[in-house]
C-alpha positions as CSV (number, residue, x, y, z in Angstrom):
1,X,0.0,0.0,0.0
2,X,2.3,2.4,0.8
3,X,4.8,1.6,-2.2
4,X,1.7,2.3,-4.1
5,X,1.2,5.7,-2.9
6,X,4.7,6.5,-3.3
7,X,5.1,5.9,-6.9
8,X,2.0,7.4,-7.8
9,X,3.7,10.2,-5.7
10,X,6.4,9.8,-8.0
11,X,4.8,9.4,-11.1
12,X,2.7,12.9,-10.7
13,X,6.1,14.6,-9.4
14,X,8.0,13.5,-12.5
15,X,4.6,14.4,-14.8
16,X,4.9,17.8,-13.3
17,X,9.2,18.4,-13.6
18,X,7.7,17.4,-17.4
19,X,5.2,19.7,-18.0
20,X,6.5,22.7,-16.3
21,X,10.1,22.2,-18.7
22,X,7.7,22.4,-21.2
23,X,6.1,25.5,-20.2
24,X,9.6,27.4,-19.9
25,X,11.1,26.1,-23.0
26,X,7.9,26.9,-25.2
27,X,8.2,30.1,-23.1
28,X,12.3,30.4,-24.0
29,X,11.3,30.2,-27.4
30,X,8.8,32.6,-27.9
31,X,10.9,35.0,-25.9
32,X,14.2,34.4,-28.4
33,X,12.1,35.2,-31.5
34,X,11.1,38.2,-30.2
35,X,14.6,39.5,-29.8
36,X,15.8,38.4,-33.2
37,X,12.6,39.8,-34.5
38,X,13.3,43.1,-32.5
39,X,17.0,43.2,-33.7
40,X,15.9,41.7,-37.2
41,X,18.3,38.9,-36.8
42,X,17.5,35.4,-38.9
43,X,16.8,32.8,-35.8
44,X,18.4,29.7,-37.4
45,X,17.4,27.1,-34.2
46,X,17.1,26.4,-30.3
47,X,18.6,24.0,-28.1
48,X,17.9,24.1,-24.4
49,X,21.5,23.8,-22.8
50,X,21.5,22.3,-19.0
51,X,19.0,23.5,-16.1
52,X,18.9,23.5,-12.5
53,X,16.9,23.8,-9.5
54,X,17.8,27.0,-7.3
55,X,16.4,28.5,-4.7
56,X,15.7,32.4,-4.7
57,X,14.2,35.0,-3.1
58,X,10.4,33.6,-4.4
59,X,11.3,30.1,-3.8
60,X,12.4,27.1,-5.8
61,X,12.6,28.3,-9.3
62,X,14.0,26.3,-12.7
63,X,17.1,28.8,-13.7
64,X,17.5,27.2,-17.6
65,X,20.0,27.7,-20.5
66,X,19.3,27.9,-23.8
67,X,22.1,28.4,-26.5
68,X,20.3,29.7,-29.9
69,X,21.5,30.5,-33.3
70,X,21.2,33.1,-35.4
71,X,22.5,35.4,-38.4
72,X,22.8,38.8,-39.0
73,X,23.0,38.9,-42.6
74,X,22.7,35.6,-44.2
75,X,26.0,34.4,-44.8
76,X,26.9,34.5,-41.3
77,X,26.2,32.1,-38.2
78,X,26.5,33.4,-34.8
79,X,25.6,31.5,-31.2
80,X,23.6,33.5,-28.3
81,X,22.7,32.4,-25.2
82,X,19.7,33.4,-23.0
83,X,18.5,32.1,-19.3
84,X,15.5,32.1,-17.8
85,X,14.6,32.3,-14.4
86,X,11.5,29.9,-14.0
87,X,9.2,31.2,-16.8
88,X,11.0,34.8,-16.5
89,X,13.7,36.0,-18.9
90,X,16.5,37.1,-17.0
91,X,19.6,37.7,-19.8
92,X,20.0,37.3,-23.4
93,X,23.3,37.5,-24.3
94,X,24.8,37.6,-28.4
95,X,28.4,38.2,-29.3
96,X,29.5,40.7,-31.1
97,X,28.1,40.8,-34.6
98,X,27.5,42.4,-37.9
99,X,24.6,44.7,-38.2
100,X,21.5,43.6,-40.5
101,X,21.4,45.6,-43.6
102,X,18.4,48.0,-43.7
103,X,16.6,47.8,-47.4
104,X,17.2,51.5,-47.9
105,X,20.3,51.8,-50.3
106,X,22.3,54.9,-50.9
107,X,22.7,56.4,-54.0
């Protein structure tokens, strides 16, 4: 009996750890194409990086990596990185790269 209550314990724990990665990496996406969009950089793909379980000022919180790649002006590749702080962005970091060309041409 009580081995039964304990994995059902564990079973809904696990299903939960699931669904709330879920949540923050559909979150960590929507939040990465709003930056390239914003900086009108070409968002090539997403990879969620490693994640961990810290504790902070609110409480437990998921503090996730994700490492994302991008371009600038089509013939270059660049790698950014962003966290997020449970489903909160806290940074998103890009190196240093070219600047998009605008469609106004001089002349």
């Amino acid at each position: 009996m009580i081995t039964d209550l304990l994995t059902i314990v564990l079973v809904v724990v696990a299903a939960l750890l699931f669904w709330q990665q879920r949540r923050q990496s559909e979150q960590a996406h929507q939040y990465i194409r709003q930056y390239c969009q914003r900086m009108e950089l070409q968002l090539l793909s997403i990879a969620r990086g490693h994640h961990t379980l810290r504790r902070t000022e609110q409480g437990w919180q998921w503090l996730t990596q994700y490492w994302f790649e991008f371009s600038a002006t089509g013939d270059d590749h660049y790698i950014g990185h962003a966290q997020l702080r449970g489903l909160r962005l806290k940074a998103i970091d890009t190196p240093v790269h070219a600047m998009p060309r605008s469609g106004q041409t001089n002349g």
